[in-house]
C-alpha positions as CSV (number, residue, x, y, z in Angstrom):
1,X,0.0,0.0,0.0
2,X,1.1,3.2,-0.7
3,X,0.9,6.5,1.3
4,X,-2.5,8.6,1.0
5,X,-0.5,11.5,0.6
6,X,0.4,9.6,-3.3
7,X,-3.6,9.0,-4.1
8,X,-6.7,8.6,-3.5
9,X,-8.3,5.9,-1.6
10,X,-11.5,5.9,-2.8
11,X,-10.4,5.5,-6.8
12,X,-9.7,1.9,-8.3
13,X,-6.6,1.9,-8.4
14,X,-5.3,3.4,-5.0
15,X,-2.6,1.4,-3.3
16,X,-1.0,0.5,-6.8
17,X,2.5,1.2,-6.9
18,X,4.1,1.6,-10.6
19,X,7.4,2.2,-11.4
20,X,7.4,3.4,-14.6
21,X,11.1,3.4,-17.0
22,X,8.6,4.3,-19.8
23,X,9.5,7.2,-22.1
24,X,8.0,9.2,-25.1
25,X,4.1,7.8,-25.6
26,X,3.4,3.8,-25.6
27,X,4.0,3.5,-22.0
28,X,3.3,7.1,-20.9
29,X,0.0,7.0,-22.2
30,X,-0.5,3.7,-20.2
31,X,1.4,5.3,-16.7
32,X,-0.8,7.4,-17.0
33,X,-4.2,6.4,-17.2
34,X,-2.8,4.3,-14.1
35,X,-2.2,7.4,-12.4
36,X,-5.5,9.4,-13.5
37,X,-6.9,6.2,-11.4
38,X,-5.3,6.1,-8.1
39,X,-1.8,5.0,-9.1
40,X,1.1,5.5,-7.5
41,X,3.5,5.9,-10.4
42,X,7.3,6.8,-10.1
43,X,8.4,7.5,-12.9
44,X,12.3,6.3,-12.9
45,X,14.3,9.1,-15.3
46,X,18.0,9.4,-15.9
47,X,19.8,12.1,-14.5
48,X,20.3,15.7,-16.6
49,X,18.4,14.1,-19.9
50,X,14.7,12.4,-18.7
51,X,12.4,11.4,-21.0
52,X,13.0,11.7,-24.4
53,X,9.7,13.4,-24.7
54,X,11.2,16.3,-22.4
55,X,13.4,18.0,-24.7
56,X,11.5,16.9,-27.9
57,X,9.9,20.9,-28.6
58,X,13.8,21.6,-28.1
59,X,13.0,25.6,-27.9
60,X,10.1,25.5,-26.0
61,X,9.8,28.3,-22.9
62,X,9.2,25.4,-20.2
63,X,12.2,23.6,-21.6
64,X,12.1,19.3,-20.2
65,X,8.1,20.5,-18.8
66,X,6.8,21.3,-22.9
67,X,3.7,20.4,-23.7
68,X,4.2,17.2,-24.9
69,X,5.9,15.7,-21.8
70,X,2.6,17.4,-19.7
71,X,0.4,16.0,-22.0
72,X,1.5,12.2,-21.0
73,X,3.1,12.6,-17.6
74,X,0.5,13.5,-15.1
75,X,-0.7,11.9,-12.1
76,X,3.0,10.5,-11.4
77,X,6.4,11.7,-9.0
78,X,9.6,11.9,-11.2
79,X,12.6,10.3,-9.3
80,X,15.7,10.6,-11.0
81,X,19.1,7.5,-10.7
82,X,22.5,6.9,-12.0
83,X,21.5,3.5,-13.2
84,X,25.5,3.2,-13.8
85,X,26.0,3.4,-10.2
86,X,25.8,0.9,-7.7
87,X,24.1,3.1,-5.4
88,X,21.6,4.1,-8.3
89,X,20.9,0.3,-8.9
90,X,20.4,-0.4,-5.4
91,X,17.8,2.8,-5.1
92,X,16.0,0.7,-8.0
93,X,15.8,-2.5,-6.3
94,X,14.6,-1.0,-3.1
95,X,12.2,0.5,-5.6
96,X,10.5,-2.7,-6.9
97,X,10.7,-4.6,-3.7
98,X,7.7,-2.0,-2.9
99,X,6.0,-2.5,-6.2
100,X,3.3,-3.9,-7.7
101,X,4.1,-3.1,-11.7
102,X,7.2,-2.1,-13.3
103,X,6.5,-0.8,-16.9
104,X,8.6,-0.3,-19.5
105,X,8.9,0.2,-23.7
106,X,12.6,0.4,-24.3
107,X,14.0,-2.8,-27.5
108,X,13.6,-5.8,-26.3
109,X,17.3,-6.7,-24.0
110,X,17.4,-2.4,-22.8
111,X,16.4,-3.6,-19.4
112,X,18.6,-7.0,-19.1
113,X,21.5,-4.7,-19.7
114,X,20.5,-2.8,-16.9
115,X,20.1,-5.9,-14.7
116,X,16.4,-4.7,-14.8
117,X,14.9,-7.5,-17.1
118,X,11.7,-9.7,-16.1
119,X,14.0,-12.5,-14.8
120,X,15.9,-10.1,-12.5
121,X,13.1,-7.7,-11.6
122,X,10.9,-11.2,-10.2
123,X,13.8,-12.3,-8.3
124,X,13.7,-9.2,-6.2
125,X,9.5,-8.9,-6.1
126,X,7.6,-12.1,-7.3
127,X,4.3,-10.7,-7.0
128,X,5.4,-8.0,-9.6
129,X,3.0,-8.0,-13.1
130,X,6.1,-6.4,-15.6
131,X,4.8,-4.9,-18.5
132,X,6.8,-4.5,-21.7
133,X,5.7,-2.6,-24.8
134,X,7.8,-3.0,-27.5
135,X,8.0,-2.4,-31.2
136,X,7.2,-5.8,-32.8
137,X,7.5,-8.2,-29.9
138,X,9.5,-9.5,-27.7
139,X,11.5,-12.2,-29.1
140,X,10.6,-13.1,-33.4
141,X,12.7,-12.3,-36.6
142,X,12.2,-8.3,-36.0
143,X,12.9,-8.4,-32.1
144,X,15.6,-5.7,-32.8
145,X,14.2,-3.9,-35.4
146,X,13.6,0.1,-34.2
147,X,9.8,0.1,-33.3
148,X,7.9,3.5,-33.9
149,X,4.5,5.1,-34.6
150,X,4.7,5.9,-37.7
151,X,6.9,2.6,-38.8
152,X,4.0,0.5,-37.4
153,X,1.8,2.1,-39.4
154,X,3.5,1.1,-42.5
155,X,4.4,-2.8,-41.9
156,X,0.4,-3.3,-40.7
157,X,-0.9,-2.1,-43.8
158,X,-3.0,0.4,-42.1
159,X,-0.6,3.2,-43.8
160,X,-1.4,1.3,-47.5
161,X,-5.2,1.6,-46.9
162,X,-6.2,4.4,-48.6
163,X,-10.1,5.6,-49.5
164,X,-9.2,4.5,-53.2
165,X,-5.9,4.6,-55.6
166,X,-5.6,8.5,-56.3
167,X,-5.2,9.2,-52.9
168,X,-1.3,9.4,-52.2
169,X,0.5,7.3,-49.4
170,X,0.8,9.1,-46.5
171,X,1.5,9.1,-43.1
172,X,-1.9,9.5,-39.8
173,X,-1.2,13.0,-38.3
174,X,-2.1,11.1,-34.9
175,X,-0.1,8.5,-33.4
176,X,-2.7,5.8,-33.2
177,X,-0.2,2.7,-32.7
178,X,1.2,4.5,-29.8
179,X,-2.2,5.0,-28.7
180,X,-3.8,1.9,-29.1
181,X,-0.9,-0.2,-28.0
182,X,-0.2,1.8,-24.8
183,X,-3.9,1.2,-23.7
184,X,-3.8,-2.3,-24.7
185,X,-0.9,-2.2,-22.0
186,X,-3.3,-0.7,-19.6
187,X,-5.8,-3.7,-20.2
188,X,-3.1,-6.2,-19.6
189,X,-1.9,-4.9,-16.7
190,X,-5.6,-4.3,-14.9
191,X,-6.3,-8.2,-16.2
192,X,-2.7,-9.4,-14.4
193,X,-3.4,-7.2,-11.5
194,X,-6.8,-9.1,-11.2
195,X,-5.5,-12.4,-12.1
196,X,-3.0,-12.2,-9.4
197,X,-5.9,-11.8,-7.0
198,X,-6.6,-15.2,-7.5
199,X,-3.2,-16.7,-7.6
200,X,-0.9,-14.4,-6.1
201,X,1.9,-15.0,-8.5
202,X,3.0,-11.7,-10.8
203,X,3.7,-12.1,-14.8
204,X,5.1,-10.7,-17.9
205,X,2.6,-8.2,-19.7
206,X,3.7,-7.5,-23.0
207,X,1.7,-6.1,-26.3
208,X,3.8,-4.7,-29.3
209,X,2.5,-1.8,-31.4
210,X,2.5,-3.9,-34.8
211,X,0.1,-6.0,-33.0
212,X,-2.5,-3.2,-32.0
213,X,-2.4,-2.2,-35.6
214,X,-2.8,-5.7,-36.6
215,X,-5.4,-6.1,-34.3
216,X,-7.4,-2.9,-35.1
217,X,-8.2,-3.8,-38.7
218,X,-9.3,-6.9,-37.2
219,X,-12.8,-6.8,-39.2
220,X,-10.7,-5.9,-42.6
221,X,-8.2,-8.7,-42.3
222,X,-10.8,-11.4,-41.3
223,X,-12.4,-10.5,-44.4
224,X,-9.6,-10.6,-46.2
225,X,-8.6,-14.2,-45.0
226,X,-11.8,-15.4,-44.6
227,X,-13.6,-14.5,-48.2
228,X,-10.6,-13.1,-49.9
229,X,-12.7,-9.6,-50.2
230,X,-11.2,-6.8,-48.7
231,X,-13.2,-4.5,-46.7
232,X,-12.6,-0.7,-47.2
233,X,-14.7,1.5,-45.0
234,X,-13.5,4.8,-46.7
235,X,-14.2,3.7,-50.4
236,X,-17.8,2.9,-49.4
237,X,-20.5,4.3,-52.2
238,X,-21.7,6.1,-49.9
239,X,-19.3,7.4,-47.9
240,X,-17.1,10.2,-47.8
241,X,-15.5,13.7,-47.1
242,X,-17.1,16.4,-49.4
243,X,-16.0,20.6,-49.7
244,X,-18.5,22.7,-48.7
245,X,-19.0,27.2,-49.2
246,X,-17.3,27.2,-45.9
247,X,-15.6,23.7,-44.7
248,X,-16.1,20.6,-45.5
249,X,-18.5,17.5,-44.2
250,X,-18.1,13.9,-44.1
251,X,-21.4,11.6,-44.3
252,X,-21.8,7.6,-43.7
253,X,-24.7,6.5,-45.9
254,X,-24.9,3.0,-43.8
255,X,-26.5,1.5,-41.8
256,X,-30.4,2.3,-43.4
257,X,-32.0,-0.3,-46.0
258,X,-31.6,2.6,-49.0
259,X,-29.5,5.6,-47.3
260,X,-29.2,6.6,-50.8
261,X,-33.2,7.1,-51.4
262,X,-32.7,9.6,-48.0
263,X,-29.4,11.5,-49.2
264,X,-31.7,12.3,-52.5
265,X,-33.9,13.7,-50.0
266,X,-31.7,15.8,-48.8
267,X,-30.6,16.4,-51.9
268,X,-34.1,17.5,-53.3
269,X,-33.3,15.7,-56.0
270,X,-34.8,12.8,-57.9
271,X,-34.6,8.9,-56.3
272,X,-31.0,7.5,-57.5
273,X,-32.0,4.2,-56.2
274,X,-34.9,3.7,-58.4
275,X,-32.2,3.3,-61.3
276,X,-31.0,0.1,-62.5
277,X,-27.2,1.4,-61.7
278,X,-27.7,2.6,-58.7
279,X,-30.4,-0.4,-57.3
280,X,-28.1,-1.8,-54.6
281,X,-25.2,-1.4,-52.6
282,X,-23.2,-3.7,-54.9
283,X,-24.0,-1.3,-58.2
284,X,-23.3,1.8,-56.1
285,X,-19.8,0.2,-55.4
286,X,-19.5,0.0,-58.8
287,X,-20.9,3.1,-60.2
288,X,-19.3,4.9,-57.1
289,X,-16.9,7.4,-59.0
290,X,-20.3,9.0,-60.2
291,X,-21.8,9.2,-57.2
292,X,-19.2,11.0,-55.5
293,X,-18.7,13.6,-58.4
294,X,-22.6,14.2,-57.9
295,X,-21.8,14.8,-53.8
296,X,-19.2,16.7,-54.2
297,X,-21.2,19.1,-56.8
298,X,-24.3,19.2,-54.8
299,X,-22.1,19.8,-51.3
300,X,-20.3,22.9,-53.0
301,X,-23.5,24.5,-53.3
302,X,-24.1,25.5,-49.5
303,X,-22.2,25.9,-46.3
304,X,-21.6,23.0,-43.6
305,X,-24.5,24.1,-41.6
306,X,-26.8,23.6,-43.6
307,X,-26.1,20.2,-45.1
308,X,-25.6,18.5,-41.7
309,X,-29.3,19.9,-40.9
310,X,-30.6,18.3,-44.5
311,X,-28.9,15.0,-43.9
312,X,-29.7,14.7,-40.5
313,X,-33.5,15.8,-40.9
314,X,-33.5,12.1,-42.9
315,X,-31.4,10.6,-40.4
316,X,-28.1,10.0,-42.3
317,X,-25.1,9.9,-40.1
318,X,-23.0,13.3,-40.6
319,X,-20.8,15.6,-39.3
320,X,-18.9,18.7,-39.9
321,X,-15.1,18.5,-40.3
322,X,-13.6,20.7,-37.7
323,X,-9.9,21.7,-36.8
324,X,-8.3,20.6,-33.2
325,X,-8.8,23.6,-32.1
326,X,-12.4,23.7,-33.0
327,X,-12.6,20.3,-31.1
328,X,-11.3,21.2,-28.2
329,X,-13.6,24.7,-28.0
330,X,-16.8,22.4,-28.9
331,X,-19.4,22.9,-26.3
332,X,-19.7,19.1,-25.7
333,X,-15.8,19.3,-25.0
334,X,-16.6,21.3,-22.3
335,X,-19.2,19.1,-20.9
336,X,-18.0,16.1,-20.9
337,X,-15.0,17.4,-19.0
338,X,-12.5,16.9,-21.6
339,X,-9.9,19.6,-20.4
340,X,-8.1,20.1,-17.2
341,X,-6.6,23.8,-16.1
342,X,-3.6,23.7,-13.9
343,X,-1.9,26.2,-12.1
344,X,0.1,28.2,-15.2
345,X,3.8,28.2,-15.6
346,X,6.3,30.1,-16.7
347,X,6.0,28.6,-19.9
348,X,2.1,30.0,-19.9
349,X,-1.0,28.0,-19.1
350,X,-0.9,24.4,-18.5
351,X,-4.1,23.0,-20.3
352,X,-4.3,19.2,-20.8
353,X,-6.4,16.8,-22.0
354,X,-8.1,14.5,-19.8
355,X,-9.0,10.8,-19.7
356,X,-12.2,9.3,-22.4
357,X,-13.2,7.1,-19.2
358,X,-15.8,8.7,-17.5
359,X,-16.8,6.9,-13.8
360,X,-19.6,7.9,-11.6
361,X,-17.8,6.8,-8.5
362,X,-14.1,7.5,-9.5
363,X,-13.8,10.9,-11.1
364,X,-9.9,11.9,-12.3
365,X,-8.6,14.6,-10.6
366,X,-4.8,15.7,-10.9
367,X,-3.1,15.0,-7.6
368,X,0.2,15.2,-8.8
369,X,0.8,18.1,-11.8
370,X,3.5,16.9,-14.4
371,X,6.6,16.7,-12.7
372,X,9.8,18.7,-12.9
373,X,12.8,15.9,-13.9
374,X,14.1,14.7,-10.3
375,X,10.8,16.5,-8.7
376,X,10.5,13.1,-6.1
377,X,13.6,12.0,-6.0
378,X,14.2,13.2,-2.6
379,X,10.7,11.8,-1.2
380,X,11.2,8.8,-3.0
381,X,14.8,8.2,-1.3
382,X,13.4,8.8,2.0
383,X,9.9,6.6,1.6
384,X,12.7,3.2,0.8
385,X,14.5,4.6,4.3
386,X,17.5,5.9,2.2
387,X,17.1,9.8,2.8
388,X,21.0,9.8,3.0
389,X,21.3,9.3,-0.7
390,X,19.8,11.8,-1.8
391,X,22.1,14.1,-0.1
């Protein structure tokens, strides 16, 4: 159990004790979501450098605290060893023998070099649930291979799936293997954190980010290995992003037995289904080319507004296509309690976004702002009884 004075007692998680070697997004992302729920996460950081997500902005005015590091670092105390040292080793072990999880998402053999690996770390804890998240895997003919976002995106095939041919190659804005894979972590670790209820024995946790973009397209590939047809979502008839007067729109004709009949509607145009081309979905996949010229014509008549109240008087799915920083000013943003305000910097305001699991009895609060690099280091020294080190 951890201190009250690290969390809260009433949320899930409280007497959970992370140490967290995680850097950049995977595992932050999953530290702290840990954290936003009662946590106690120590996030280990070298000395002088930190997280490489600290000096990523490089120019920024809060320096190692920019935006990016606040964004994913939350919720946890920053503790800062000489992993070199024996001292700094020892710090670490005395570390783990108080854990619960250790985390990590450095190539696969980073931590046995240390002396940190899952066969070391259980020698020292056994109860601990050590969670890895890698590139590709642990072990396999790409175990070394550098794992990254935007990488992952490319051997999946998510990057080569594109609404249809013209559309060039390119790389998602958003890091959504990062993403994905770092709250796939989160799962395994609540499910070995359970699991050990029952047994009391810890375990290795591992999930790679190939596999979380494998396992995303899970409906497309099962198609694809199951009937040989590949399903494509954005090159449905239709389906698509369309220019408006003033913006753009994106509509989902699905999901209705003829959605087509009701965008006509909208439209106030003649019945395209009633036409021998146009009958099904199957001749609207093949006739789709036309289809979307006739969209994008009718769209670029009148502004955004006024097309998502057409579509949506006949109930097709819509919606505008707004910037991030629309998004984040949308009045449902605001409601849903989307954005935390903490105390400003010198740097400017600190506004972050917070967690898309909302819990009637476990609200997320942030105990702990992002840290300063070494913030705890101190506390955390004195907490394992070795206040001298610190010194």
């Amino acid at each position: 159990m951890t201190a009250e004075t690290k969390g809260r007692a009433d949320l899930p998680l409280s007497g959970v004790r992370v140490i967290d070697f995680t850097q950049v997004m995977l595992g932050p992302c999953c530290t702290q979501m840990l954290g936003d729920y009662g946590a106690d996460v120590i996030k280990v950081e070298r000395e002088k450098i930190g997280d490489l997500s600290r000096w990523s902005l490089g120019s920024d005015p809060d320096g190692l605290n920019n935006p990016v590091f606040c964004s994913l670092n939350r919720n946890k105390r920053s503790a800062t060893f000489d992993v070199k040292s024996e001292e700094g080793r020892a710090a670490i072990r005395s570390l783990i023998e108080t854990a619960d999880v250790v985390v990590n998402n450095f190539r696969p053999d980073v931590m046995e070099r240390l002396g940190f690996g899952y066969d070391d770390v259980k020698k020292i804890n056994e109860r601990i649930i050590y969670a890895v998240g890698t590139g590709y895997g642990l072990d396999g003919p790409y175990k070394h291979k550098g794992g990254q976002d935007v990488l992952a995106q490319a051997m999946s095939g998510v990057m080569w799936r594109r609404a249809d041919d013209t559309v060039p190659l390119s790389i998602y804005p958003t890091a959504l293997a990062d993403y994905s894979a770092g709250m796939h972590l989160v799962q395994g670790i609540l499910l070995a954190l359970l699991q050990r209820e029952r047994t009391g024995k810890g375990q290795l946790v591992s999930v790679a980010l190939f596999n979380s973009m494998l396992a995303m397209q899970m409906q497309e590939a099962a198609s694809l290995m199951m009937r040989d047809n590949e399903l494509n979502w954005a090159a449905m008839p239709l389906c698509g992003v369309f220019e408006t007067t003033d913006g753009a729109i994106v509509i989902v004709g699905a999901f209705k037995e003829n959605p087509l009949r009701d965008i006509c509607n909208a439209f106030d145009i003649d019945d395209l289904s009633t036409q021998e081309k146009f009958r099904d979905l199957d001749a609207q996949r093949e006739h789709r080319p036309e289809l979307q010229a006739l969209f994008r014509k009718k769209f670029a008549t009148n502004t955004t507004e006024y097309w998502v109240g057409r579509l949506e008087g006949v109930d097709i799915l819509c919606a505008p296509v707004k910037t991030l920083e629309q998004a984040l000013d949308d009045p449902q943003t605001a409601h849903n309690g989307m954005i935390f305000d903490l105390d400003p910097t010198a740097g400017g305001p600190v506004r972050l976004v917070g967690s898309p699991i909302s819990m009637s009895d476990a609200p997320v609060t942030v105990r702990n702002a992002p840290p300063k690099l070494g913030e705890h280091t101190a506390d955390v020294l004195a907490e394992l009884g070795l206040a001298s080190a610190a010194e």
